[in-house]
VEXDREN-2710 file (C-alpha; in Angstrom, 1 decimal):
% VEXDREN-2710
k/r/px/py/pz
1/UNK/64.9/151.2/96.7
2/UNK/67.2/152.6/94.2
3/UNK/70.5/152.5/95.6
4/UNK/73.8/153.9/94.5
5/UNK/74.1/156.5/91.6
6/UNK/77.3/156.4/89.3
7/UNK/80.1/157.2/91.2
8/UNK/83.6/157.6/89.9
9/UNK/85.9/155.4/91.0
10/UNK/90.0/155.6/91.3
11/UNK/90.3/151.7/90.7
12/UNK/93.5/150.1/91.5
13/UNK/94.8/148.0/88.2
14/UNK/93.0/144.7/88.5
15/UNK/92.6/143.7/84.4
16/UNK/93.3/140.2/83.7
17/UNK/91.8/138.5/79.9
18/UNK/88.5/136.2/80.6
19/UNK/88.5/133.0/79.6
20/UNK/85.2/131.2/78.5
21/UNK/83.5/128.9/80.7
22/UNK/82.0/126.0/80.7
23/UNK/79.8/123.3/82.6
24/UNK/81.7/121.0/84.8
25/UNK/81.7/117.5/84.7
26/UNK/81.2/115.8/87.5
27/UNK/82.0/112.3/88.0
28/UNK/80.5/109.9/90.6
29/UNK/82.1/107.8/93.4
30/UNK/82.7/103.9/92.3
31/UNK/81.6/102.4/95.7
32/UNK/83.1/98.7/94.2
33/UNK/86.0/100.3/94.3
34/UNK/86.3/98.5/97.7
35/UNK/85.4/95.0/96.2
36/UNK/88.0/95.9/93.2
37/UNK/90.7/96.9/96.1
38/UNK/90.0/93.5/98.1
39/UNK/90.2/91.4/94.8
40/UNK/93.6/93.2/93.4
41/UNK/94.9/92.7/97.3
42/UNK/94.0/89.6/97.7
43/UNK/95.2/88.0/93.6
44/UNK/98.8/90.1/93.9
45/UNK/101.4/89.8/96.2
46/UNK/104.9/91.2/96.6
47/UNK/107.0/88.2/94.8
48/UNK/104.0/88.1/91.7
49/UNK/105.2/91.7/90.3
50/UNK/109.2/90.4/90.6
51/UNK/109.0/89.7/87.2
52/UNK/107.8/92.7/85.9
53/UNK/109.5/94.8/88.4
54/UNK/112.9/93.9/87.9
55/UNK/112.5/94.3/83.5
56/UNK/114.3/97.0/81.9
57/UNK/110.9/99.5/81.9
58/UNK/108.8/97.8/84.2
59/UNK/109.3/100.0/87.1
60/UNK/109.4/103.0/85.6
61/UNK/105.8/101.7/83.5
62/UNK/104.6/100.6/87.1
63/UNK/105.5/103.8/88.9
64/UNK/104.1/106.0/86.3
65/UNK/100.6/103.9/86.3
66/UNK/100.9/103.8/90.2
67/UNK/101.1/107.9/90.2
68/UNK/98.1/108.4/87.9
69/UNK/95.8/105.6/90.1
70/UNK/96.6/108.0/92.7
71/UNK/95.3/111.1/91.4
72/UNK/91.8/109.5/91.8
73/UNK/92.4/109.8/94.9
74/UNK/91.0/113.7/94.5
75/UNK/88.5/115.5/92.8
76/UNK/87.1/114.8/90.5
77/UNK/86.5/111.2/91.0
78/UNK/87.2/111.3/95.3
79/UNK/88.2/107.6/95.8
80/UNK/89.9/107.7/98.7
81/UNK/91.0/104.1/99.0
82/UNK/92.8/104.3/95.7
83/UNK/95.7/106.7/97.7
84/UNK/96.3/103.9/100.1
85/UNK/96.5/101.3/97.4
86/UNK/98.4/103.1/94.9
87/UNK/101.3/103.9/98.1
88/UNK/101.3/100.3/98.9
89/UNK/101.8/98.9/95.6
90/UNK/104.7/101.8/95.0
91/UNK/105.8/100.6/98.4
92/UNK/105.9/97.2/96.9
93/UNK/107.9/98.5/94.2
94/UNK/110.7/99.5/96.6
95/UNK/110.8/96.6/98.2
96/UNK/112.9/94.8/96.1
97/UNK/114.7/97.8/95.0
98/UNK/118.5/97.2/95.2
99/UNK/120.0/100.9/94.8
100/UNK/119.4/104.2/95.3
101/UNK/119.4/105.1/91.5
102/UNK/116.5/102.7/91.3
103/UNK/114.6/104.6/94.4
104/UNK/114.9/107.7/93.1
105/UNK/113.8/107.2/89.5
106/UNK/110.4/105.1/90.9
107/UNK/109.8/108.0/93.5
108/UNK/110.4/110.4/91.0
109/UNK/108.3/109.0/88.5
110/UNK/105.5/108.2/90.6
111/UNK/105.3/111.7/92.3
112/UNK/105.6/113.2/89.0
113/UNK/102.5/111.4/87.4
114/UNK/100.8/111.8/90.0
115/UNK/100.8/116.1/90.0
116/UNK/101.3/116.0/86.3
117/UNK/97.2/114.6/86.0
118/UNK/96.1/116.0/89.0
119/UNK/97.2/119.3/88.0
120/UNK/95.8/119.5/84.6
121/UNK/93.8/122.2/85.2
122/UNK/96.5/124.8/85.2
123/UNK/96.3/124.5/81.3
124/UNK/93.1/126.5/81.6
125/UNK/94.7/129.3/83.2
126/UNK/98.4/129.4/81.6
127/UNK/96.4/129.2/78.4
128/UNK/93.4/131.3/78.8
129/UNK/95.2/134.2/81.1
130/UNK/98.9/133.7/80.5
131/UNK/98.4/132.8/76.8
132/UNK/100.7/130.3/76.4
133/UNK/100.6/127.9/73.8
134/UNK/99.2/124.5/74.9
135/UNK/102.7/122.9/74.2
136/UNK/104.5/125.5/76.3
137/UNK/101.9/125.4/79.5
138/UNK/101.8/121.0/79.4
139/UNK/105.6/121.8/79.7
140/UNK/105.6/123.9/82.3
141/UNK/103.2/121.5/84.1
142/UNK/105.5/118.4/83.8
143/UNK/108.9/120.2/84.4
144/UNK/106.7/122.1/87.5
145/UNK/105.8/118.5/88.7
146/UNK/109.7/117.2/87.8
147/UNK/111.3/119.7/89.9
148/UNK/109.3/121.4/92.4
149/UNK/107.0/118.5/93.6
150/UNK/108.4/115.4/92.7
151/UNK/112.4/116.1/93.4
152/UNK/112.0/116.4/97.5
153/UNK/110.2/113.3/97.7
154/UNK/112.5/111.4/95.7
155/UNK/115.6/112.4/97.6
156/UNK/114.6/112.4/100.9
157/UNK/113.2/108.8/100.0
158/UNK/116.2/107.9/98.5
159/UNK/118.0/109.2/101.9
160/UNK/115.1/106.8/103.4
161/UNK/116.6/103.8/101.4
162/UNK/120.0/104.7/102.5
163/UNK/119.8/105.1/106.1
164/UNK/117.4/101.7/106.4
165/UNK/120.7/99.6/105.6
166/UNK/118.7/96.4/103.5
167/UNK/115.6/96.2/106.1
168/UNK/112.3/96.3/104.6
169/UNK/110.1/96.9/107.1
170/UNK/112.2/99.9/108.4
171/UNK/112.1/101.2/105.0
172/UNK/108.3/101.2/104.4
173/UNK/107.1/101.4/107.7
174/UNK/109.3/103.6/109.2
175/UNK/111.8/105.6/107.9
176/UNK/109.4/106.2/103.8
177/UNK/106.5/107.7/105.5
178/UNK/109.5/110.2/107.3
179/UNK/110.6/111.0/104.2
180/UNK/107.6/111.8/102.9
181/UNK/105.7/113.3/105.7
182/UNK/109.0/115.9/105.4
183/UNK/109.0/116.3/101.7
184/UNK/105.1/117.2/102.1
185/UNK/106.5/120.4/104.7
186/UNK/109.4/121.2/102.1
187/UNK/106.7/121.2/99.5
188/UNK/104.1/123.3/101.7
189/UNK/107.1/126.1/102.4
190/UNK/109.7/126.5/99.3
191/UNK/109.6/129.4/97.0
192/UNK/106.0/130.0/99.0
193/UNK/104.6/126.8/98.9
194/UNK/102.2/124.9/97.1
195/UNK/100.3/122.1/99.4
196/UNK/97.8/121.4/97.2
197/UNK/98.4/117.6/96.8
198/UNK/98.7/116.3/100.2
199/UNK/97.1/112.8/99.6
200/UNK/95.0/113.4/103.1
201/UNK/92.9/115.7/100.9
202/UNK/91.3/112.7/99.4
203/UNK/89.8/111.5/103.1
204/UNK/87.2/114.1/103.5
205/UNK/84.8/111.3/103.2
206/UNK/86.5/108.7/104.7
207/UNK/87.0/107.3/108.1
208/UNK/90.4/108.8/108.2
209/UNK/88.9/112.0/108.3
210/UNK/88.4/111.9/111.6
211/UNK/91.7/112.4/112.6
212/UNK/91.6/115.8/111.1
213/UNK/91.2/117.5/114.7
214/UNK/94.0/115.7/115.8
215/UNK/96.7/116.1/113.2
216/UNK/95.3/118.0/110.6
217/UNK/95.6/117.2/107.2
218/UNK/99.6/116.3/107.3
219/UNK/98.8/114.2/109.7
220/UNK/96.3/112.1/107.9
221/UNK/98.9/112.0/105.3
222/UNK/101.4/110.2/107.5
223/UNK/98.5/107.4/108.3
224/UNK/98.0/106.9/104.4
225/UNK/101.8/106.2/104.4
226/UNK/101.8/104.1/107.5
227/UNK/98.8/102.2/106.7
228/UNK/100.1/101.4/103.0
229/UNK/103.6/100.0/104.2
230/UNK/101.5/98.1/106.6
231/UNK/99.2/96.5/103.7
232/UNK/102.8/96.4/101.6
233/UNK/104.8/94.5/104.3
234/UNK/101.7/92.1/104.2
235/UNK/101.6/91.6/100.7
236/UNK/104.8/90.3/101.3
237/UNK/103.7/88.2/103.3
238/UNK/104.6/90.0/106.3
239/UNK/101.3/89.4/107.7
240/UNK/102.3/90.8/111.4
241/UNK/101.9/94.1/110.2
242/UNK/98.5/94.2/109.0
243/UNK/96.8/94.9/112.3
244/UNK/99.0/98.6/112.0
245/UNK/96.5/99.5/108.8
246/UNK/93.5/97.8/110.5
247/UNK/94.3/99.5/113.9
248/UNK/94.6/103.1/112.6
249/UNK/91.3/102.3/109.8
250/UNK/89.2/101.2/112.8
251/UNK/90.3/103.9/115.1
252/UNK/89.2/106.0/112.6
253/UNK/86.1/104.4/112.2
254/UNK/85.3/105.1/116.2
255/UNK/86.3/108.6/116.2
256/UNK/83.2/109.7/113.6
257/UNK/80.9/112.3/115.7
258/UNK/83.7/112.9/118.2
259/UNK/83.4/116.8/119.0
260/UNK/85.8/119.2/120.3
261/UNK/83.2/122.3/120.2
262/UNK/79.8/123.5/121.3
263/UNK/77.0/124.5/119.2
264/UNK/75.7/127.9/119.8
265/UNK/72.7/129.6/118.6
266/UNK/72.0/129.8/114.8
267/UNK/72.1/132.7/112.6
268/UNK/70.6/133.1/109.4
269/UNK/72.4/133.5/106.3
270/UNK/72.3/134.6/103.1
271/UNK/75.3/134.2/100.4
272/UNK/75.3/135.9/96.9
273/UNK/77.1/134.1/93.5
274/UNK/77.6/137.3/91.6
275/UNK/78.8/135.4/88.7
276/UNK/80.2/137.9/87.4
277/UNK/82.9/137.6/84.2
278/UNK/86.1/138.4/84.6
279/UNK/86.6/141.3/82.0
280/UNK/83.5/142.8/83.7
281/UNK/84.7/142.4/87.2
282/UNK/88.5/144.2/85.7
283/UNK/87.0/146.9/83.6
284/UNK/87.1/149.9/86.2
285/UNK/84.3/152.1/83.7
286/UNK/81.8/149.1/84.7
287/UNK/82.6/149.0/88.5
288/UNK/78.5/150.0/89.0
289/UNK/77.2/147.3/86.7
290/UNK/79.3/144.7/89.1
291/UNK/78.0/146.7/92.2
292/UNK/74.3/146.4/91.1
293/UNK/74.5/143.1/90.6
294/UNK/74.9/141.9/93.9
295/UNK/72.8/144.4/95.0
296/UNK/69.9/143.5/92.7
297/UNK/70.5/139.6/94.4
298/UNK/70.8/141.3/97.9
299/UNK/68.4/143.9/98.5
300/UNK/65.2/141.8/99.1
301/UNK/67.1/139.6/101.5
302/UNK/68.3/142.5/104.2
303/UNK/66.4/142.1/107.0
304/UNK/67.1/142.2/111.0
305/UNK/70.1/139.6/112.0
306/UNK/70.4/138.2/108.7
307/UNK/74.3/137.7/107.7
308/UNK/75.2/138.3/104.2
309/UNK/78.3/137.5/102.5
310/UNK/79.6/138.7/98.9
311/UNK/82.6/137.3/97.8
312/UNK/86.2/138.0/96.6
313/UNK/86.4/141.3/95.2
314/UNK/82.7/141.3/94.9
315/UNK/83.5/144.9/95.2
316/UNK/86.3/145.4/92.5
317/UNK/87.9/148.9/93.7
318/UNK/90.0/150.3/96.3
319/UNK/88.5/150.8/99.7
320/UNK/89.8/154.6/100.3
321/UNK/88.7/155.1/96.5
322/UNK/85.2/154.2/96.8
323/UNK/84.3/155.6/100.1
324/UNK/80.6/157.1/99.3
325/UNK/79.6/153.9/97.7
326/UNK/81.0/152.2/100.7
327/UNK/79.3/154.2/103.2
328/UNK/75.8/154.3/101.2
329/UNK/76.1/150.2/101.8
330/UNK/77.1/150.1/105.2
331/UNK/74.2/152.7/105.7
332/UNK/71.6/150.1/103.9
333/UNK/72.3/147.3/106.1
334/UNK/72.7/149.4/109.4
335/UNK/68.8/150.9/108.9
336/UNK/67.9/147.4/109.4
337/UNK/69.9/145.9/111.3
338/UNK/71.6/143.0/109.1
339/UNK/75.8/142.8/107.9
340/UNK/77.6/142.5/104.8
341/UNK/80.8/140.5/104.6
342/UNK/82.4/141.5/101.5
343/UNK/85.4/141.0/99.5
344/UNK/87.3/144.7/98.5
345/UNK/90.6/145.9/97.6
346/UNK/92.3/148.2/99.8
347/UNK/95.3/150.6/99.6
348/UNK/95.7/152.4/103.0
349/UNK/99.1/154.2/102.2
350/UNK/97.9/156.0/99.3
351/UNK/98.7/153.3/96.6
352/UNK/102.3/151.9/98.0
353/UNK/101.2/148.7/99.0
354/UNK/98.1/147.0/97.6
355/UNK/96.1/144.4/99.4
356/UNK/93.2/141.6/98.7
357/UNK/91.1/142.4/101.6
358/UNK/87.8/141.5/103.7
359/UNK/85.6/144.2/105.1
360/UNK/82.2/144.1/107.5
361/UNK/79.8/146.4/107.0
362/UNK/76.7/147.6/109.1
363/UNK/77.7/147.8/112.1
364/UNK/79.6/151.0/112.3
365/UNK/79.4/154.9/111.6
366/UNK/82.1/155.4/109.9
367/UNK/83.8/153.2/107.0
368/UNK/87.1/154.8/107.3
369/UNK/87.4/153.5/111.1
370/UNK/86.9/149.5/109.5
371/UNK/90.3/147.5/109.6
372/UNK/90.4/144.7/106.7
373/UNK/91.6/141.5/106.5
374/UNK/94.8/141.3/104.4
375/UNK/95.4/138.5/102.4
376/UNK/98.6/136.7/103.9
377/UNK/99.1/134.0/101.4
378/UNK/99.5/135.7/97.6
379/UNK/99.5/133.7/94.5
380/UNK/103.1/133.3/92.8
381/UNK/102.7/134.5/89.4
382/UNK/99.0/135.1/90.1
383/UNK/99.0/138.1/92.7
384/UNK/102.5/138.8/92.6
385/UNK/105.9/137.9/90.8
386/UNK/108.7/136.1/93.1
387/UNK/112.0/137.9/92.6
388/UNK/110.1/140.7/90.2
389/UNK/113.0/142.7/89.8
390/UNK/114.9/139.5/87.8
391/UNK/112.0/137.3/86.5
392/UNK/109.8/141.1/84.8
393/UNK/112.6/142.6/82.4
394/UNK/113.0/139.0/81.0
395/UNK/109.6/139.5/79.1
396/UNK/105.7/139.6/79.1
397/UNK/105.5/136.2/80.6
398/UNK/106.3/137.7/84.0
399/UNK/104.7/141.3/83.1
400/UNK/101.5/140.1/84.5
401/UNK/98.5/142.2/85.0
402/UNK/97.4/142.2/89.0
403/UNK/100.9/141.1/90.2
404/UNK/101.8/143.3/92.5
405/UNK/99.6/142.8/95.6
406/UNK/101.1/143.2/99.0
407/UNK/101.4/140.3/101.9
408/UNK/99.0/141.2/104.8
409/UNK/100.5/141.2/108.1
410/UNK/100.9/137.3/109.6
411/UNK/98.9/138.8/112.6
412/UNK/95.4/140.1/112.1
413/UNK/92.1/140.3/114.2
414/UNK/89.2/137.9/113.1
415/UNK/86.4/139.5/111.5
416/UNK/83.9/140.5/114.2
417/UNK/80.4/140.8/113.3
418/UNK/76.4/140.7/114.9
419/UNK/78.4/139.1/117.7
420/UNK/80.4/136.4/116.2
421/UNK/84.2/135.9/115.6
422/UNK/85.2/134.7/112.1
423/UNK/88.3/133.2/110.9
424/UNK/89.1/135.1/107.2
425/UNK/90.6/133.6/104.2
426/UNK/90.7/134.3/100.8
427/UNK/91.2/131.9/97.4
428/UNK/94.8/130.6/97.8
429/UNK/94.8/131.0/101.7
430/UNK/92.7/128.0/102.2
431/UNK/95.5/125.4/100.6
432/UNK/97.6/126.7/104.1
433/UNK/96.5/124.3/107.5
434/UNK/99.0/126.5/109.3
435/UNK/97.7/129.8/107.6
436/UNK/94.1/129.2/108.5
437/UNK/95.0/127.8/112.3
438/UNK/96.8/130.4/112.7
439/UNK/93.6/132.8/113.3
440/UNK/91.6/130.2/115.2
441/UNK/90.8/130.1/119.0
442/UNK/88.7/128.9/121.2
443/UNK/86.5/132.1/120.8
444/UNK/86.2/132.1/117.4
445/UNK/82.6/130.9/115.9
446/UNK/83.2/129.8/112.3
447/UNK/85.2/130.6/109.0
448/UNK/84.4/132.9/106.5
449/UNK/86.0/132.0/103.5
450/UNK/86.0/134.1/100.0
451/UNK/87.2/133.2/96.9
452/UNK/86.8/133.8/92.7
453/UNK/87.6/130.0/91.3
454/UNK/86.4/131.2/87.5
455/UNK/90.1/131.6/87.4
456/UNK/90.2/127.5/87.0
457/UNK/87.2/127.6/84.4
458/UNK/85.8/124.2/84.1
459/UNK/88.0/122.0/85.3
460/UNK/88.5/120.0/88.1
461/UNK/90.3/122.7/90.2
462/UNK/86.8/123.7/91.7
463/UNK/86.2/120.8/93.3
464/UNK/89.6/119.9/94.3
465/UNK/89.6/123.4/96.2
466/UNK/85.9/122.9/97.6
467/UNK/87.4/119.7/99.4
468/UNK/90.3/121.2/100.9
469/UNK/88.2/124.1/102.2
470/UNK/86.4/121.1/103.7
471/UNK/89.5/120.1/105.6
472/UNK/90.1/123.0/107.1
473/UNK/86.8/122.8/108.9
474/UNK/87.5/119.2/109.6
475/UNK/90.7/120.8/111.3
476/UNK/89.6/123.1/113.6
477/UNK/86.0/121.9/113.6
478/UNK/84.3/125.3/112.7
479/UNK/81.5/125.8/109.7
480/UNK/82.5/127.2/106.7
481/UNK/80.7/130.1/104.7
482/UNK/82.3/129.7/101.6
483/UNK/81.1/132.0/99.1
484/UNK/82.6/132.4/95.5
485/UNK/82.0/134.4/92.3
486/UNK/80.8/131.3/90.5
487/UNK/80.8/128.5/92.4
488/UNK/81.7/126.3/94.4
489/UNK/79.1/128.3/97.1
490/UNK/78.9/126.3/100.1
491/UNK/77.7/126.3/103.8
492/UNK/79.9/123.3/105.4
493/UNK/79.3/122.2/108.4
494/UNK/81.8/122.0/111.7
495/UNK/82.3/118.1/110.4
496/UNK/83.4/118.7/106.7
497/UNK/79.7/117.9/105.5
498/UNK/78.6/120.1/102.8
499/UNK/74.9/121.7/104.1
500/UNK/74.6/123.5/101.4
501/UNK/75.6/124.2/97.8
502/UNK/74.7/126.5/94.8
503/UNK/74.7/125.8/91.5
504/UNK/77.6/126.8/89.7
505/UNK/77.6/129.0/87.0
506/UNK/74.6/130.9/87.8
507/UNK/74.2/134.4/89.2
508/UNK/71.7/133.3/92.5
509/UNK/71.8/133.9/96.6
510/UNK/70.7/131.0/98.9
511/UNK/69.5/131.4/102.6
512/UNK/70.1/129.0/105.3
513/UNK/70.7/128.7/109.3
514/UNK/74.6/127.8/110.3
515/UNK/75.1/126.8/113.3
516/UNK/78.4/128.6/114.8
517/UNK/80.5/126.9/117.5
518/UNK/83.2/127.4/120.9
519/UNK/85.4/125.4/121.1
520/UNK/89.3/124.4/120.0
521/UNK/90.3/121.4/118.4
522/UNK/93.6/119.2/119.5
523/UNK/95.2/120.6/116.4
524/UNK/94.2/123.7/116.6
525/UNK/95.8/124.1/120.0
526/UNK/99.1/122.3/119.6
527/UNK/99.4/122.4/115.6
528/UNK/101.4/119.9/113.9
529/UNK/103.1/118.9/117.5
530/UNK/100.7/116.2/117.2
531/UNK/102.4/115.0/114.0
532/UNK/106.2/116.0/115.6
533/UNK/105.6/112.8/117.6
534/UNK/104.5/110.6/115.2
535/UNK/108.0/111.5/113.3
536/UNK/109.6/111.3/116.4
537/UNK/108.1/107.5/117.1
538/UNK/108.5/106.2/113.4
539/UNK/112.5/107.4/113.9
540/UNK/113.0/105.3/117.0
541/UNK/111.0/102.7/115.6
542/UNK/113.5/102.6/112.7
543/UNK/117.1/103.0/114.7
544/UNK/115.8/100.0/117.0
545/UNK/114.9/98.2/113.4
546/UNK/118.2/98.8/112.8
547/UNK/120.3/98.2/115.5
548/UNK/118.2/95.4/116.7
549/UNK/119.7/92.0/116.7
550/UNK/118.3/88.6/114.3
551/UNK/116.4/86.7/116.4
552/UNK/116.5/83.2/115.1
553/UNK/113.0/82.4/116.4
554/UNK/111.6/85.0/114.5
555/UNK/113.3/84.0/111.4
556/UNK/112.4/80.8/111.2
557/UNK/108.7/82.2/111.5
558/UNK/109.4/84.6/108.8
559/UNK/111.0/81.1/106.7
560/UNK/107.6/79.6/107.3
561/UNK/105.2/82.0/105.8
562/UNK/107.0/83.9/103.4
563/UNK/107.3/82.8/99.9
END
């Protein structure tokens, strides 16, 4: 049927340039990258890097290269192992550091590398929608990863170094995984927060993943930085240690399958990639063009109990603007019986306040009665400016066009629909563990979860995103409908395990049965209580370290089989 004639539409400012897009590279896991691990464990040790170490710009060489190994941790390339072995050579590093200058430089540095490559990608949108000049935006990149990710972690490590008086083991086992597991919070909450680089986002495929129901994704971190002063402290030759990393690897290991939630009937599913280019999607005089669209990928798939989800701003006006268009949807899908979960704006107070929103339609009389979901967790700079009223007379830079979005409330219903309860979250909202656990309980089903990643073009942002929407529902072990403008589409399962994808790029639907689930994970019910006590343990662990007395037994043993 022909639906929707042109309809005018009062369409709240939403004009940002487009930037041209191309195909993504992917890049394929290495799995020798066990064997090279093994070899480089088994051929270095602690006293073997001295040398280099203690020259006038081998640390700083050794910390930088030590950073970058680490960003292959995460997307694109997704080998995990290299996180624990770039921390334990860094640990190594600190091991024979002698001052707190030298700790805080190697932190830095390493820290800094490390989000300088993995962030990359934030080029492709200073340049294509700020319009910076590539010099400027690489500059902004590195001082970004200077001073707001790198700084926290070298203090507090440098605090670390401080308060371990001279003991190495209380330094990398105990009191360095503190420090970081704090600067990882810091980094998470100031000026907003920007977790994005937790190094437990590079376990989604590895056996540590496992203890994502447990301690979430923070949590995992802390067991990359246990683990690696373990395999540190043995490089030394410290060799009591190593059962610590083996312990926690093979626990791991044992915990695959383990499930906290029920399977409940399935539901069929269709999700639409509009693919849809940004200056189209922001030009208000081609709102119907984007409308028929999905539509035209929608309309032969309606049918009785079928679920279908459009994404982020898939419609690109105001709710209380584009009421008749609205209601002509929600009318389509109520005739026969299916739902639409769509992306929308919405301005309820006549244009005050602004908000990124989720709405459900078919499966009510009137549109006006629907209450959205509110995106809580706005893009600095993106969706709005922090302190506007200083940074915007300054100039253009922070004139930016749809920057002046409103928070939703902290508190909001799920999104309720043919029965189930769904957890909401939009874009930037899935980088949050606390954000997204926030709206899960034991009665909710699954997460819906919309998003427009052409805003990263082809880079590896995509993918890096698509794997920690994958460890939220690791998390709180709930499938995922995650359904973007242009990809990454994907149906993930309760277990992190992508069921199934669309091809980015491409203006398509796919249909598919998810399973929905009852049930509430460990960390869904406590939160990061879990990882409280593990910061709690590794503190006593360190005053005892400490205060504890030489035992002469012990360090005739230690005589024996270190170097």
């Amino acid at each position: 049927m022909q639906l929707f004639t042109q309809y005018n539409f009062a369409i709240y400012p939403y004009d940002i340039n487009h930037a041209i897009r191309q195909p993504r590279l992917t890049v394929n896991k290495e799995q020798s990258m066990f064997k090279i691990i093994f070899f480089l464990m088994n051929s270095l040790d602690g006293s073997r890097l001295l040398n280099l170490v203690n020259s006038k710009w081998g640390g700083a060489i050794c910390a930088i290269v030590l950073g970058v190994l680490l960003s292959c941790a995460l997307a694109p390339f997704e080998i995990w192992p290299t996180a624990i072995l770039a921390y334990a050579f860094m640990m190594m590093l600190l091991s024979v550091a002698k001052s707190k200058k030298k700790v805080f430089f190697t932190t830095l540095l390493f820290y800094a590398s490390y989000a300088t490559v993995s962030l990359t990608w934030l080029n492709f949108v200073m340049e294509g929608f700020g319009e910076l000049p590539a010099v400027l935006s690489n500059f902004v990149i590195v001082v970004f990863s200077f001073l707001y990710i790198a700084l926290p972690y070298a203090v507090l490590n440098t605090v670390a170094f401080y308060l371990s008086k001279g003991k190495t083991a209380v330094f990398l086992i105990c009191f360095m995984p503190v420090a970081f597991i704090l600067s990882d919070f810091f980094t998470g909450w100031f000026l907003t927060g920007f977790p994005w680089l937790y190094p437990g986002y590079s376990c989604v495929d590895g056996p540590l993943k496992n203890f994502a129901p447990l301690v979430g994704v923070r949590g995992i971190s802390a067991l990359i930085y246990i683990m690696s002063g373990a395999i540190a402290l043995t490089a030394l030759r410290r060799f009591l240690f190593l059962p610590i990393a083996a312990v926690i690897l093979l626990l791991g290991i044992f915990l695959e399958g383990v499930s906290f939630v029920t399977p409940l009937k399935a539901v069929d599913v269709t999700m639409v990639q509009g693919n849809i280019e940004q200056q189209v999607r922001n030009d208000g005089s081609r709102t119907n063009e984007v409308v028929a669209t999905y539509w035209d990928l929608t309309k032969d798939k309606i049918r009785k109990d079928r679920l279908i989800i459009w994404p982020e701003s898939a419609l690109p006006f105001a709710l209380e603007y584009g009421t008749s268009l609205v209601e002509e949807l929600n009318n389509a899908f109520k005739e026969k019986d299916s739902a639409l979960i769509t992306g929308i704006l919405s301005t309820p107070d006549a244009g005050i306040h602004a908000y990124n929103s989720i709405i459900a339609l078919g499966e009510t009389s009137d549109v006006l009665s629907i209450t959205p979901y509110n995106k809580r967790e706005l893009v600095p700079f993106g969706e709005i400016v922090p302190f506007a009223d200083l940074l915007r007379p300054l100039g253009s830079i922070f004139v930016i066009p749809n920057s002046s979005f409103s928070y939703g409330d902290k508190v909001q219903e799920p999104i309720k629909v043919k029965g189930l309860e769904f957890t909401p979250a939009i874009c930037y909202e899935a980088i949050f563990p606390e954000t997204v656990k926030a709206m899960d309980s034991d009665k909710t089903n699954a997460i819906v979860m919309l998003s427009n990643d052409s805003w990263f073009g082809p880079t590896k942002a995509p993918v890096q995103h698509l794997n920690i929407a994958r460890m939220r529902s690791l998390e709180l072990q709930k499938p995922m409908l995650r359904d973007t403008n242009s990809g990454i589409t994907a149906y993930i399962d309760e277990f992190g395990k992508i069921q199934k994808v669309m091809p980015t790029d491409v203006a398509s639907s796919i249909d598919f049965t998810f399973t929905p689930v009852l049930g509430q994970t460990l960390y869904s019910k406590i939160g990061d209580y879990g990882l409280l006590g593990i910061i709690v343990l590794l503190i006593l662990f360190g005053i005892y370290g400490n205060v504890r007395k030489p035992d002469e037994l012990k360090e005739q043993m230690n005589k024996l089989i270190r170097p």
